[in-house]
C-alpha distance (Angstrom), angle and dihedral (degrees) to the residues before:
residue distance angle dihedral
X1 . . .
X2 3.97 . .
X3 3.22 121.5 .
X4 3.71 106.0 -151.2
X5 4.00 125.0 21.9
X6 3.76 121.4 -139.8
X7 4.17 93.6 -147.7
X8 3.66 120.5 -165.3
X9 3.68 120.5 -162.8
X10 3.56 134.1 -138.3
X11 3.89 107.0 163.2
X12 3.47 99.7 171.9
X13 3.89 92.8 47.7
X14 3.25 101.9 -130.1
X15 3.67 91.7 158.1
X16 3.83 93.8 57.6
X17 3.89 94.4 43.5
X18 4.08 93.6 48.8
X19 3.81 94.5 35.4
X20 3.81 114.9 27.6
X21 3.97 91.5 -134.9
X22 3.66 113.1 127.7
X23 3.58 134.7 -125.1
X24 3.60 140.3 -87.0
X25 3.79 85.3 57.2
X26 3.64 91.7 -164.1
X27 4.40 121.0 -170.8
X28 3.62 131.9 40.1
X29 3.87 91.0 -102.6
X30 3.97 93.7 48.5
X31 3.68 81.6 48.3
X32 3.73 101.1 60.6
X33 3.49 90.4 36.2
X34 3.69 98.2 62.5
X35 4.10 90.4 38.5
X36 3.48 91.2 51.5
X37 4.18 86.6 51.4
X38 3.50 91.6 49.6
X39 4.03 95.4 53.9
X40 3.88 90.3 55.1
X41 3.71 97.1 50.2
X42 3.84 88.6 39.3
X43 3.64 121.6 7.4
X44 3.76 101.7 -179.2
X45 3.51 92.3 53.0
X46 3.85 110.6 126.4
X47 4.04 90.3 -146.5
X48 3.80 89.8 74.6
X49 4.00 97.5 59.4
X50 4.38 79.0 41.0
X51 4.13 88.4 61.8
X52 3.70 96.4 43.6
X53 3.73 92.2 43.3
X54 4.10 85.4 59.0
X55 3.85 92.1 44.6
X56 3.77 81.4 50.2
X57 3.61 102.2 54.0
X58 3.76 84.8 34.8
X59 3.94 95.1 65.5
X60 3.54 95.8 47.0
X61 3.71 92.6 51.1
X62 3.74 85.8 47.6
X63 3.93 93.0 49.4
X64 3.89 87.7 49.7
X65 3.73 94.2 63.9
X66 4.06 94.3 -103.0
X67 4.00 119.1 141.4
X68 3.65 96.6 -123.4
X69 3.61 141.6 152.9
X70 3.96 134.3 176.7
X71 3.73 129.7 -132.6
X72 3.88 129.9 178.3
X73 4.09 108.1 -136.9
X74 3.91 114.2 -171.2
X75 3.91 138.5 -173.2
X76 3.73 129.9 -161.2
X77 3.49 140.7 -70.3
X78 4.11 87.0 -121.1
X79 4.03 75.5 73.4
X80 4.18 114.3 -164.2
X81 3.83 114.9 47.5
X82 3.78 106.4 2.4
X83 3.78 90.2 41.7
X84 3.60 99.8 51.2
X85 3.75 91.6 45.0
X86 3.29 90.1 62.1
X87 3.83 97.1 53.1
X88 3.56 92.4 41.2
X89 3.83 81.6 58.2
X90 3.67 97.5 56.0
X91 4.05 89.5 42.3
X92 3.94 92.6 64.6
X93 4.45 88.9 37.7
X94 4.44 82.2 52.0
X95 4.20 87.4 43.8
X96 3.83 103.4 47.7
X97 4.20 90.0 29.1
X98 3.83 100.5 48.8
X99 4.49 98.3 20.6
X100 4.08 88.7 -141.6
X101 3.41 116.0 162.0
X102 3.60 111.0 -165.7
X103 4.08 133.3 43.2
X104 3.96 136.3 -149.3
X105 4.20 100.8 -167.7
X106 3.52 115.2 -158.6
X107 4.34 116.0 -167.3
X108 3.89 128.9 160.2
X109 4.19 82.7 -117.5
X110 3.70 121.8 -97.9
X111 3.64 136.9 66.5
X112 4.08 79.1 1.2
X113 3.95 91.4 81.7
X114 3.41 96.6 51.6
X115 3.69 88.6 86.9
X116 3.90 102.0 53.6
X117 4.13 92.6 104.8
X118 3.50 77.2 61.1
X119 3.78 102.9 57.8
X120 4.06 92.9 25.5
X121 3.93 82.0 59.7
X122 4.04 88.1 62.3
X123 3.58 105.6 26.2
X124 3.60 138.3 29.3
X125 3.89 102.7 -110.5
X126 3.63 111.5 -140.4
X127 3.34 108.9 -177.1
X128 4.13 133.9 -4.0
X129 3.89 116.7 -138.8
X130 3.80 116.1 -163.2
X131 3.76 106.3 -157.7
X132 4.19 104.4 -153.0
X133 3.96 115.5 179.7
X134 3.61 118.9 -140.6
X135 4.16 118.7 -107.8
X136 3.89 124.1 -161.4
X137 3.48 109.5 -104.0
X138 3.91 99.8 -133.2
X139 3.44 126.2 99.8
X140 3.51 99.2 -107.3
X141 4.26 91.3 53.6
X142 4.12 77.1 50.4
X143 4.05 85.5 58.9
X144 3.12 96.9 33.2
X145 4.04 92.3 62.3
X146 3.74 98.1 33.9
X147 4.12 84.6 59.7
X148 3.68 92.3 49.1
X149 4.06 94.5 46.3
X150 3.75 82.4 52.9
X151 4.01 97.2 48.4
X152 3.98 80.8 59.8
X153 3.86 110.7 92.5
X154 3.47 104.6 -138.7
X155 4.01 96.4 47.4
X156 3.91 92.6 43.8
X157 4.18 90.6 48.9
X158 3.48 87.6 53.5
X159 3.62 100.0 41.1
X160 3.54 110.4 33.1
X161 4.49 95.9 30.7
X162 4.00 84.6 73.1
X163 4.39 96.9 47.7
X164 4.17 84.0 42.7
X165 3.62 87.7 61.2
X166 3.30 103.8 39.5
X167 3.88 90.3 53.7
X168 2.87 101.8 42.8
X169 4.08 98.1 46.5
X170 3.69 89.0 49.6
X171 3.75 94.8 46.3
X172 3.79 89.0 56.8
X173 3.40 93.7 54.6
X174 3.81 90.7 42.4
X175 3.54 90.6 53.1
X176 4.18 92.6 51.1
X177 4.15 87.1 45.9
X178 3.48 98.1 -118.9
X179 3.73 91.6 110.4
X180 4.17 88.1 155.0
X181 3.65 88.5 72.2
X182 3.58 92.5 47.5
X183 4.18 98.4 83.7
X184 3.89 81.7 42.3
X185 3.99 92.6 61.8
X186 3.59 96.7 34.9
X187 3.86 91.7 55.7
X188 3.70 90.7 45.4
X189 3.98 96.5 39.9
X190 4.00 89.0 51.7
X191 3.84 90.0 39.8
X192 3.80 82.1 62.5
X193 3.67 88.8 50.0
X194 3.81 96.0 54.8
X195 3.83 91.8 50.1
X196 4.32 90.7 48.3
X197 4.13 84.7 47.5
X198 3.57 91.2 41.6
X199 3.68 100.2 55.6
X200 4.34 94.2 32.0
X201 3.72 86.5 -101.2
X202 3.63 83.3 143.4
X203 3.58 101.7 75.8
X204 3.95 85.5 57.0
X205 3.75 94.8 56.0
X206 3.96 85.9 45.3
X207 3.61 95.3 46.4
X208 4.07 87.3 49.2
X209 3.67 87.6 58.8
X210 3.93 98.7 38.9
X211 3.89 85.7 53.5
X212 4.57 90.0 46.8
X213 4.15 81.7 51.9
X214 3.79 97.0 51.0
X215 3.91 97.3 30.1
X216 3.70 81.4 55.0
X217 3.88 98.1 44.0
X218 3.33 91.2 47.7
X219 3.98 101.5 43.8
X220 3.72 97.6 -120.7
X221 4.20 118.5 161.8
X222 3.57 73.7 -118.4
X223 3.20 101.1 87.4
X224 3.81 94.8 57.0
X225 3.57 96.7 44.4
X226 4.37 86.4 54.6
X227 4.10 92.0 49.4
X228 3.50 90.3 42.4
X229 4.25 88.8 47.3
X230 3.82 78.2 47.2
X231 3.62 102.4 63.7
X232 3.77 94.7 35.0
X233 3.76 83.3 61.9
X234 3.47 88.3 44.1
X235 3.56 100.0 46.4
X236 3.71 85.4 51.2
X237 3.16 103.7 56.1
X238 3.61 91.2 57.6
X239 3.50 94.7 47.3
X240 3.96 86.1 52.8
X241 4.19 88.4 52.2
X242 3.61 90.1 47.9
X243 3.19 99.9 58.4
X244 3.81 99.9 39.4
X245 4.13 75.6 49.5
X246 3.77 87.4 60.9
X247 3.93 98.0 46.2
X248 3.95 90.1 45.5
X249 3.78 92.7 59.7
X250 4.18 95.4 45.4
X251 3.38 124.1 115.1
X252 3.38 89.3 -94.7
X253 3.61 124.5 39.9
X254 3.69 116.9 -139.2
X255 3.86 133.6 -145.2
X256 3.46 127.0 -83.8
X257 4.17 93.9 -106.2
X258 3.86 90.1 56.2
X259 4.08 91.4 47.6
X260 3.84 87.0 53.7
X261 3.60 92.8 49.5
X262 3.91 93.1 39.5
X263 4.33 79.6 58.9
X264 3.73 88.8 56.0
X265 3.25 99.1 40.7
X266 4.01 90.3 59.7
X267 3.79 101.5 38.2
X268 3.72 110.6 30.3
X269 4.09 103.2 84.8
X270 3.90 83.7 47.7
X271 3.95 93.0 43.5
X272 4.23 85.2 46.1
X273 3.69 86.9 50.7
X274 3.24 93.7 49.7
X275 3.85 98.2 56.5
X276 3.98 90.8 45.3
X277 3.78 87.5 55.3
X278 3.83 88.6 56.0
X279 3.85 94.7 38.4
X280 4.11 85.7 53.1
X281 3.74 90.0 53.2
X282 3.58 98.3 48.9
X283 4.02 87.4 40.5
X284 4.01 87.1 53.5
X285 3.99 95.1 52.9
X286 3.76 88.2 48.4
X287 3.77 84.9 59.5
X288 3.57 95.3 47.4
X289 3.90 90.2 50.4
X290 3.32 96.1 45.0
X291 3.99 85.3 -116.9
X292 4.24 122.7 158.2
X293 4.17 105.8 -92.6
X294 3.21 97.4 -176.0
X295 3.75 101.4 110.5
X296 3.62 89.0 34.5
X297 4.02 89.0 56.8
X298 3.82 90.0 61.0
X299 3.98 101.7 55.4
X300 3.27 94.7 79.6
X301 4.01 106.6 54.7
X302 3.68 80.6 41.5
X303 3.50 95.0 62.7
X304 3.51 94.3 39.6
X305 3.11 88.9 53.5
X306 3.88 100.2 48.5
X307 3.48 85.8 46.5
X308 3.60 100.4 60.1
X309 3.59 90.3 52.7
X310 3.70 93.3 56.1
X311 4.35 93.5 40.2
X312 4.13 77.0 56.4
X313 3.34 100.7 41.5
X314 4.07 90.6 55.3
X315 3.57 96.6 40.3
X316 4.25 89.0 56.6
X317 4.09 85.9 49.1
X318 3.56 99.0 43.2
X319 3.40 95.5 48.3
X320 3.40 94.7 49.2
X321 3.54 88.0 53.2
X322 3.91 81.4 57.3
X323 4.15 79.6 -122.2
X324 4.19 84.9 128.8
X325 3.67 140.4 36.8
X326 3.91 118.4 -142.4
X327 3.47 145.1 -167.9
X328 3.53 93.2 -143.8
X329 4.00 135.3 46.4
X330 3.85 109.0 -90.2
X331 3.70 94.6 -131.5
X332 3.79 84.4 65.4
X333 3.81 95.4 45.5
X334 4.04 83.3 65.8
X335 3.59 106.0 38.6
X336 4.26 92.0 46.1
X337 3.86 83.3 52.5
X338 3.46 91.5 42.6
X339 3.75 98.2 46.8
X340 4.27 87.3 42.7
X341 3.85 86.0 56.3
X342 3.33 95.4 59.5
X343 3.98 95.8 43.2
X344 3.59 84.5 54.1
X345 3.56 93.6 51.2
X346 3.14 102.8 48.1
X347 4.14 94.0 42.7
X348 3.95 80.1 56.0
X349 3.79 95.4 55.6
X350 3.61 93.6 50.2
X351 3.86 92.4 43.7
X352 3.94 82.0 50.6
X353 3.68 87.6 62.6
X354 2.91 101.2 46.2
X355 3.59 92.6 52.1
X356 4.02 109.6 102.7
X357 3.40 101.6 -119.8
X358 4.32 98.5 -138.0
């Protein structure tokens, strides 16, 4: 059994996504092998110069007298939690399989390193080797690179997804000759943006649109019921602008708490329809399938729910900013919607159980 591990690290898994071959890679043959796989199907790839860099390191421990052997470990493309579960799977499979001690990682830099607690919490790393390639100097190797880091998918989305918005926000604006609203949207649009990225809201948007591909593809009644949640949302939204349009060019111009809340009040039953539409699509393929609904079967008393709360809560504020005339006091606007919320909650839990769950 070796006593130290020369561990390269691909946490994105390039390797198994362009090759097929799965990690631990596990022997200086196996090793080259799958590097030399990896430079045919993708010869730029930064992974290949990773592997030989370990196989490197690995022969002069080797020719020093050191027990040693040198395994690839990778993640997932999904990189952050998912990914480094993975590697820290194969990390305690290489520990109680192979009883080394001690650990030489070799990564190309990067998003790599982000998993050395990981390894230093099995292994006693002795040294760190950052593999960087060589790049022609001249302006046309700097093109050259910048226009291959953008053909990747995970540096163009988070590159080029801010510029798209911004252009295309401003343009609108542009186009309906209010450009002096324009730097107003775009900061608030990509404000929005920072807070989905922030909190990995970006994997739901990407999974909504992965899901409107194959629903498509595959001719589910999905795919209707997520354009026609689409344009609901849509149609909302525009509803909610409009009327924080309106208030904005009153008499009196109120605060910034009552235009939010003016925005709310205008979109959110069409935004709430919107999701149910979605929910009901994705409830009816379950069906088909013969699938579990039973979490799907709650979404839509939950938004109902939520959204009565919120249609309350704006008509109390508005009307206290005298933005609304009712029949009714406002206090009792918000506690019926309150008090329906719950009844519809709680109607949706017991519906949930007894919902069969296959």
């Amino acid at each position: 059994m070796p006593e130290k591990l020369v561990i390269a690290v691909d946490r994105d898994d390039d390797l198994g996504r362009k090759t097929g071959i799965q990690s631990p890679v596990i022997g200086r043959r196996a090793n080259i092998e799958a590097a030399v796989k990896l430079a045919l199907a993708d010869p730029e790839e930064s992974d290949v110069n990773t592997m030989f860099g370990a196989v490197k390191v690995y022969d002069m421990l080797k020719e020093s007298g050191e027990s040693v052997e040198v395994v690839t470990v990778c993640g997932d493309e999904r990189v952050g939690v998912i990914s480094d579960s993975k590697i820290a799977e194969q990390l305690d499979w290489l520990k109680d399989n192979l009883k080394a001690k001690k650990a030489v990682v070799v990564s190309d830099g990067g998003e790599d390193e982000y998993i050395m607690p990981l390894i230093s919490s099995r292994f006693k790393i002795d040294a760190v080797n950052r593999i960087i390639v060589r790049q022609s100097r001249t302006l046309e190797g700097t093109y050259f690179l910048i226009k291959k880091m953008l053909d990747d998918p995970k540096i163009a989305r988070m590159t080029l997804t801010p510029l798209g918005i911004i252009f295309i926000v401003y343009s609108v604006f542009l186009l309906a000759r209010y450009p002096e609203w324009g730097m107003g949207a775009i900061i608030l649009t990509v404000g929005f943006y920072f807070l989905i990225k922030a909190y990995g809201f970006e994997d739901v948007v990407e999974e909504y649109f992965s899901t409107l591909k194959k629903a498509l593809l595959e001719g589910r009644l999905s795919f209707v019921a997520y354009v026609v949640s689409s344009i609901l949302i849509l149609i909302g939204s525009v509803q909610g602008i409009n009327m924080v349009w309106s208030l904005y060019n009153s008499k009196t111009v109120p605060g910034l708490i009552v235009l939010v809340t003016a925005f709310i009040y205008g979109s959110v039953w069409w935004i709430v329809s919107g999701g149910i539409a979605a929910a009901l699509g994705k409830v009816f393929d379950n069906l088909v399938e013969r699938k579990p609904v039973k979490k799907q079967v709650m979404i839509p008393f939950m938004l109902i729910a939520a959204g009565l709360v919120l249609w309350g809560a704006s008509v109390f504020i508005l009307s206290t900013a005298s933005e609304i005339n009712l029949k009714y006091s406002s206090l009792q606007y918000l506690l019926y919607s309150i008090i329906g919320a719950v009844l519809i909650a709680v109607f949706a839990l017991m519906v949930m159980k007894a919902t069969p769950t296959k």
